[in-house]
N, C-alpha and C positions, 0 to 999 in steps of 0.2 A: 774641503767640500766647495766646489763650485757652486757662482751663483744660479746654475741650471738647476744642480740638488738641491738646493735651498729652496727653491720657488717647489720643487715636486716636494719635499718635504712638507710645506708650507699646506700645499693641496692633500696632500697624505692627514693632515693633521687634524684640515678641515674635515678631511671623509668621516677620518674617528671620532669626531664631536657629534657629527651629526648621529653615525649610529650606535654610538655612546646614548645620545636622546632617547632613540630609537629603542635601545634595548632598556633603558631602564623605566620607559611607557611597557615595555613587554614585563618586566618584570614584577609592576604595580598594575595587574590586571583589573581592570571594571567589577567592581565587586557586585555581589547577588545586594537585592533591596534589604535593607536592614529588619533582621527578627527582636522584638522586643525583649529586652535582658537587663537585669536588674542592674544598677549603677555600679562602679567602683567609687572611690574616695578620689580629693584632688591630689594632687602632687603630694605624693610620702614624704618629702622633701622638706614639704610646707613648714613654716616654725607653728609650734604651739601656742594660742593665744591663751587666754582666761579662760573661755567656754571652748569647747571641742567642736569646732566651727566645721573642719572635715566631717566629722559623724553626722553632725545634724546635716548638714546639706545633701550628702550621701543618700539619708533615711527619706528625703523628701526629694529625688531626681533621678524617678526610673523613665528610662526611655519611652514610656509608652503617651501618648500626645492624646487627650485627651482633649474635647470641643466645648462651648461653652456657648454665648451669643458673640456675633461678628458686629464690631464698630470699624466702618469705613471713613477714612479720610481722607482729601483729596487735596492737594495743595498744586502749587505753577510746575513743581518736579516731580511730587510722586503721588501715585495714589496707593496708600498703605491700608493694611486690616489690622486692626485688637481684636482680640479676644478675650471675652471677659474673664475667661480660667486663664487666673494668674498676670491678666494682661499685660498676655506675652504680646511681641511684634511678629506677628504669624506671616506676613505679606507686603512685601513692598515691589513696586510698578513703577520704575523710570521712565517716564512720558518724554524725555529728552533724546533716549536711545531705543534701537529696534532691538529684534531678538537677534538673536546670531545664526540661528535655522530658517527662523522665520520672518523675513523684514517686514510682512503686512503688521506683525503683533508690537509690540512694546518690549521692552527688554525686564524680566520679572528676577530681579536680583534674591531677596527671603520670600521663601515657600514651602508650605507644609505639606505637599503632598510626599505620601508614601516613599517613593521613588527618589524624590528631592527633597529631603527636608536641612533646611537651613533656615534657623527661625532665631531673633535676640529675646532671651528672660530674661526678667529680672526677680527679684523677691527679699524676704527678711527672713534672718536667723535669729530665735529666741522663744521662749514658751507661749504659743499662742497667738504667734503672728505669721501675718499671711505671706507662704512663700510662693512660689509658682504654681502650685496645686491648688492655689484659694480661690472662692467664686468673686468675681467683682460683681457691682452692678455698674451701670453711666445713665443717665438723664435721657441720649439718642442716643442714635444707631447708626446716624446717619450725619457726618462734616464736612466741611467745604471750605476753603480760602477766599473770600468775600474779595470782589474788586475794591481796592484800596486797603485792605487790610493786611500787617508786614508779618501778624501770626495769629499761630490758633491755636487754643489749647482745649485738651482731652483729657477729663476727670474721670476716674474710676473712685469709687468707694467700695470699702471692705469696714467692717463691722462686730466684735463680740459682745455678748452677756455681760462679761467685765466692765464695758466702760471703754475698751481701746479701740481706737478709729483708725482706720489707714487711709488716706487718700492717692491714691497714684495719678501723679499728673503729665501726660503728653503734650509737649510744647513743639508747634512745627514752625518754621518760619519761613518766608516768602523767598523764592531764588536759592536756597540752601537745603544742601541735602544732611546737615546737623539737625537734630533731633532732641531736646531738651526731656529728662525723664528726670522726674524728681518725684520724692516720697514725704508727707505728708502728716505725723503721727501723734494722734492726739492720745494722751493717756487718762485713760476717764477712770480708771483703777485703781486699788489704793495700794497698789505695789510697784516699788520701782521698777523700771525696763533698761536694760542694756542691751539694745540689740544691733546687732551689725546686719548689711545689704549684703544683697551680690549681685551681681550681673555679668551673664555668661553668652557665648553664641555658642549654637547644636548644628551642624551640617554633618553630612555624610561624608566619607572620603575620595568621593570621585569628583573628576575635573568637572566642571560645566560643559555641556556640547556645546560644538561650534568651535573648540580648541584647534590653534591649527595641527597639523597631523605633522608626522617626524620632526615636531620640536617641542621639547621639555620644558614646562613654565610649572610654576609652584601653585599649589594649589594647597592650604591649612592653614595653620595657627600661626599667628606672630605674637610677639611680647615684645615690648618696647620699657627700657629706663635710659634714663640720660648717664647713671654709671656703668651700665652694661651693654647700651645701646639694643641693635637689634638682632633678636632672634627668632630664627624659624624653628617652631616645633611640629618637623613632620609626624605623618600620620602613621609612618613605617615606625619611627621612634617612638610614638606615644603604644605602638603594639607593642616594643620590644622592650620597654619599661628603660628606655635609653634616652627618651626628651631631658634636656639640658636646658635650662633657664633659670632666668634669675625668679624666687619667689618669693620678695618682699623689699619694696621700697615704698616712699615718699611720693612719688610721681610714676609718669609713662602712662602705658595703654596697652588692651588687647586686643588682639581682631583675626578676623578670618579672611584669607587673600586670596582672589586667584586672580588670573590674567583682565586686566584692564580693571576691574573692581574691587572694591572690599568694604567691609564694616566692623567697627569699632566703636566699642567701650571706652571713653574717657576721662575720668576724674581730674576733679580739680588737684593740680600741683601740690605739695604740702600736707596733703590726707593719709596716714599710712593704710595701705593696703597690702593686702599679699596674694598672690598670681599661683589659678593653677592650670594643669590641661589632664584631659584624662578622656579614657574609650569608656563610651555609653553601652552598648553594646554592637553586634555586628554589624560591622562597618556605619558607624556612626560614633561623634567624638564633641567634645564641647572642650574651648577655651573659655575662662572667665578671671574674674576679680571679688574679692570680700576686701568689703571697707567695713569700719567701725561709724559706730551712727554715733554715739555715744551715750550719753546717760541721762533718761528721761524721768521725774520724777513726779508721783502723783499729780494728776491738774495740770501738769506744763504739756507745753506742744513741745516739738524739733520735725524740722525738716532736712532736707539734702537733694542734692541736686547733682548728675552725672550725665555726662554729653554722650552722645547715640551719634557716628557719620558710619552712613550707609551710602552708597554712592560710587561715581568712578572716579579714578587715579588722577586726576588731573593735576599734575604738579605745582603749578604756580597756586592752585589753592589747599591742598594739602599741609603742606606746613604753616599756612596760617591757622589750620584748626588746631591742630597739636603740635607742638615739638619734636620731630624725628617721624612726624606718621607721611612723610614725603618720600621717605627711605623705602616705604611699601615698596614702589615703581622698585622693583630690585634690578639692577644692573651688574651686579656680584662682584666680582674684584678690581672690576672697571669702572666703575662709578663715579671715583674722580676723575677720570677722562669723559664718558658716558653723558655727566650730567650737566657739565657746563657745554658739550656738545648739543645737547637737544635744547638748551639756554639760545644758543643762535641759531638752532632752526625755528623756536619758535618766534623768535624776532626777526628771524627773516618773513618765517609765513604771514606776519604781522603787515607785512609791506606787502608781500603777493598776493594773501587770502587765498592760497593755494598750496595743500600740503603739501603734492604731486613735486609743483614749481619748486618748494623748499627743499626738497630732497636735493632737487636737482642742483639749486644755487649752492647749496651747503657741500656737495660733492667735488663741485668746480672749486669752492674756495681752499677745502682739504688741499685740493691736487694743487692749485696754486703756493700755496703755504710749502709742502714738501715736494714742491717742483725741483729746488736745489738738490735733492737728496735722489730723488730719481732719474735726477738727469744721470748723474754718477753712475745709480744704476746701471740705468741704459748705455752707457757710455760703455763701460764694462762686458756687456753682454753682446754688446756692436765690435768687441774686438776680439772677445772668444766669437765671435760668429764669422768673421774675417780670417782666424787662426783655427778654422772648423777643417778645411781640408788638409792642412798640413800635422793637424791632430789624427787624421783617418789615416794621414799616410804612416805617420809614426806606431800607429798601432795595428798595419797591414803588416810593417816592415818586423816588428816585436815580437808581432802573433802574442802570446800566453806570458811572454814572460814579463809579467807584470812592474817588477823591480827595476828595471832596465828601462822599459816604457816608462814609467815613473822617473825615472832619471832624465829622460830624453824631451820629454813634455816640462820639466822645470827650466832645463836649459833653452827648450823654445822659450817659454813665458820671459825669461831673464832675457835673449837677446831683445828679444819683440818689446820688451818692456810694458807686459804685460801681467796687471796681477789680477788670478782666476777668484782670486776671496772682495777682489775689489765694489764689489754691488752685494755686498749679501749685507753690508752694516745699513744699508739707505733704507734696504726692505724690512729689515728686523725690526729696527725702528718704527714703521710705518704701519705694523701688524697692528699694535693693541688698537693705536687709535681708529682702524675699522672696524676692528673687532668691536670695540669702544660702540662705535656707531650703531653697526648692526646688531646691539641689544638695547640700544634708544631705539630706535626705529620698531624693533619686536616689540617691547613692552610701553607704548606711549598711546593712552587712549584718545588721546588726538588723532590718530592715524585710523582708527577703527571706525568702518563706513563713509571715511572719507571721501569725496569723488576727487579725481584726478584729471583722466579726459579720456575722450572716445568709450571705449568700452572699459574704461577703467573706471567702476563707478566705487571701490571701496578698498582702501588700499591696505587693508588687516586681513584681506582674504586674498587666496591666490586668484591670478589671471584666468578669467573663465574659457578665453582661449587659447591658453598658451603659447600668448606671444612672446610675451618677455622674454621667458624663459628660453625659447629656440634662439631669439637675437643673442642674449646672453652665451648658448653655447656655443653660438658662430662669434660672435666676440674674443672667445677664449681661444678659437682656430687659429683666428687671425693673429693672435699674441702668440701662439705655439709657434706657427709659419717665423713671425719673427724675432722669437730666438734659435739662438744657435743651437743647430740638431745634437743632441747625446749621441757619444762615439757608440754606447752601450746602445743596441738595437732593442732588447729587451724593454731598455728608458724608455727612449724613440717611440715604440706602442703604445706605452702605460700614459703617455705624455697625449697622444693624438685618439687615446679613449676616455682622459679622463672630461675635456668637455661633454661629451655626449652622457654620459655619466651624470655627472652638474648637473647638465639639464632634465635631467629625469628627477632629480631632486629637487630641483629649482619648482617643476608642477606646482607643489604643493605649500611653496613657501609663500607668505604676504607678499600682492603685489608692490607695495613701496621696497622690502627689504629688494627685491629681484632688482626695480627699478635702481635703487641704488648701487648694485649690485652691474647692471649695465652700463648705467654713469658711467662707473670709475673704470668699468672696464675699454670704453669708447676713448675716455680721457686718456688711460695708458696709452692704446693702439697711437693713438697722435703723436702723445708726448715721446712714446718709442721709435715712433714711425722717422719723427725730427729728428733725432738725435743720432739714431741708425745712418741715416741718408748722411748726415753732417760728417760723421766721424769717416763713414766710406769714402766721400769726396775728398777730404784730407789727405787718407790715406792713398788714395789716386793722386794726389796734385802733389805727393810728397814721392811718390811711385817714376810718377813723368820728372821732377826736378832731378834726380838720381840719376836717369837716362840721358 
């Protein structure tokens, strides 16, 4: 294979990725709004504890969402709603980000409406205590982040006949989108309590709008242990009774992900718990965790406490909350290339305060770094571009018969000393680490509403004029022009349709991926441009010396 088939192959590969995306967006159609259906059980999987913690939680988690009073909270990041049934987390409002449809609004990450619901429970298993379904009362209705105040916190109480108190307490804190939830339990009773918590998240199955369009990002469940590390538990799996996870360790977290954001259930290290996921009913699904409270007796209290981040992906502060919850940002099998790449864009953008700018510095330095290995390339493709007619003539003179042409084409390459595999190692090499790139760049919510410059005001959405994208496919012209033409006419076409092509895909991709995406394509034309020109003067000045 020459390095002309290698590069089309390369473009072939990319086509089928993308509508790879493509088809399997087609294949997970936008499902109808969720009909109320009576719960399944968590993970079959689950080990067995002491009490039948599956059952009971099952008997108390039917899909149907029930209202209660609404406790508003306002903090410097979010403004969230309680609800006193079960006070759940029914609403949370990012005041740091806009929406994705609508830039005048705020960006509304959990919400109960019908259509959308993605909401965090929590509750207790054991006879008599209050799980998601219980009525709270609170003191107000109404909180607020006080100038100079670093948190706030939000009491719920629940109450029986018996004697036994619950308190449920929300802890919000100033610049953090962590969430402190902790339970409270006084036993006024004269029987001992064992009861374990849980805490789960409910969303639907479909993407959030605003996703870009012909590219696949994940959207459901994760489970995270440090000996199993991380897992997705898609929403196809959890219908096909095929979800694969760990369910029961000592540590990790759960949470529900989709592009740029996510929220998570966290316990403290050390606590055993056990992990499950499971379909509520039509098209709707909850990940959670059951911890062990442990063992309360007459007159004693016990408390517990479990971290809530709800929030966007922002890496550098991700793994300060949890252990392994930085791995959300999914970058897939490129992550050790991926992640120390977006490491020096974002210390570049640190110096320029400019995402746009980062892209671009970070593009130059790639090319710089494998400028040895493309020269080669180029070098390579400058000399089948130079041995392009005397390959036409060879396969005028051959006609069909392939074997002969093949023979006559190695003995040109041998006297010329020319080798046709010569540039196909510098590229192959050079593949992951854009690849690498161009899924930092997808998945970095840094990048999202970005402004750039001129009419590029957010570089997570495509160009609203499609400029990029056209420079882009006149970009790829201009590198077609300079390599060497395929003997095969049929190539030759597929080769000068397939930028136009590109750029009809390109429409719809983020404007940074595109930008990057022109970079490097500008930087080749150069870097090709030089080395083409060098190697023909050679061969000229090697041409006159001979004569």
């Amino acid at each position: 294979m020459d390095t002309k088939r290698l590069i089309l192959f390369v473009i072939f590969s990319f086509s089928i990725l993308m509508l790879w995306d493509a088809w399997q967006k087609d294949q997970h159609p936008v499902a109808p709004a969720p009909q109320v259906a009576q719960d399944k059980t968590p993970a079959a999987q689950a080990p067995k504890p002491t009490v039948n913690l599956a059952g009971a939680l099952a008997k108390d988690s039917s899909a149907a969402l029930q209202e209660g009073k609404r406790i508003k909270v306002r903090t410097d990041v979010m403004s969230a709603e309680i609800d006193t049934l079960g006070g759940d987390l029914r609403r949370v409002e990012l005041l740091r980000y806009q929406d994705s449809v609508d830039k005048s609004k705020n960006l509304v990450l959990l919400d109960d409406q019908p259509k959308d619901i993605y909401i965090a429970q929590s509750g207790l298993i054991g006879s008599g205590l209050p799980t998601h379904k219980a009525l709270f009362s609170a003191a107000e209705t109404q909180y607020k982040l006080a100038d100079g105040q670093t948190s706030l916190a939000v009491r719920l109480s629940w109450a029986e006949p018996s004697g036994v108190r619950v308190d449920k307490i929300y802890t919000f804190h100033k610049g953090s989108y962590v969430v402190e939830v902790s339970y409270e339990i006084v036993n006024g009773s004269n029987a001992r309590l064992e009861p374990h918590s849980y805490f789960q998240l409910v969303r639907n199955g479909r993407p959030p709008a605003g996703d870009p369009k012909f590219i696949s990002t994940y959207t459901g469940p994760a489970i995270y242990t440090e000996k199993d590390k991380f897992h997705k538990v898609s929403f196809s799996d959890i219908d096909k009774d095929k979800a694969a996870y760990p369910t029961q360790s000592k540590d990790g977290w759960v949470a529900m992900i989709q592009l740029y954001f996510l929220s998570a259930w966290i316990p403290p290290n050390g606590q055993a718990r056990e992990y499950y996921a499971k379909k509520l009913g039509d098209d709707l699904y909850d990940v959670g965790t059951i911890l062990p409270v442990g063992t309360i007796e007459p007159g004693a209290t016990k408390s517990m406490t479990v971290s809530f981040y709800t929030g966007p992906q922002e890496q550098d502060h991700l793994s300060k909350v949890a252990p392994g919850l930085d791995l959300a940002v999914d970058y897939g099998m490129l992550t050790v290339i991926a992640a120390p790449l977006f490491w020096v864009l974002a210390w570049i953008h640190k110096a320029v305060q400019n995402w746009g700018v980062a892209i671009i510095l970070l593009t130059v330095l790639i090319k710089a770094v494998f400028y040895p290995l493309s020269a080669k390339s180029y070098r390579s493709m400058a000399q089948m571009r130079i041995l392009g007619p005397k390959l036409q003539k060879l396969k005028e003179q051959y006609g069909d018969d392939r074997q002969r042409l093949h023979q006559a084409m190695m003995e040109l390459y041998k006297t010329e000393k020319v080798n046709p595999l010569g540039g196909c190692l510098p590229v192959v090499v050079q593949i992951p680490v854009f690849i690498a790139l161009y899924w930092a760049l997808l998945n970095s919510v840094e990048m999202r509403q970005a402004p750039f410059m001129l009419w590029i005001n957010d570089l997570s959405a495509p160009d609203p004029f499609y400029i990029l994208p056209i420079v882009m496919g006149l970009t790829m012209i201009i590198q077609t022009k300079l390599n060497p033409t395929p003997p095969d006419p049929i190539q030759a076409k597929v080769m000068m349709i397939m930028p136009i092509a590109f750029s009809v895909f390109f429409f719809f991709f983020p404007a940074g991926l595109v930008l990057y995406w022109v970079v490097n394509n500008t930087l080749s034309i150069a870097q090709q441009y030089y080395v083409t020109r060098s190697v023909e003067r050679i061969k000229a000045e090697k041409g006159h010396a001979k004569t």
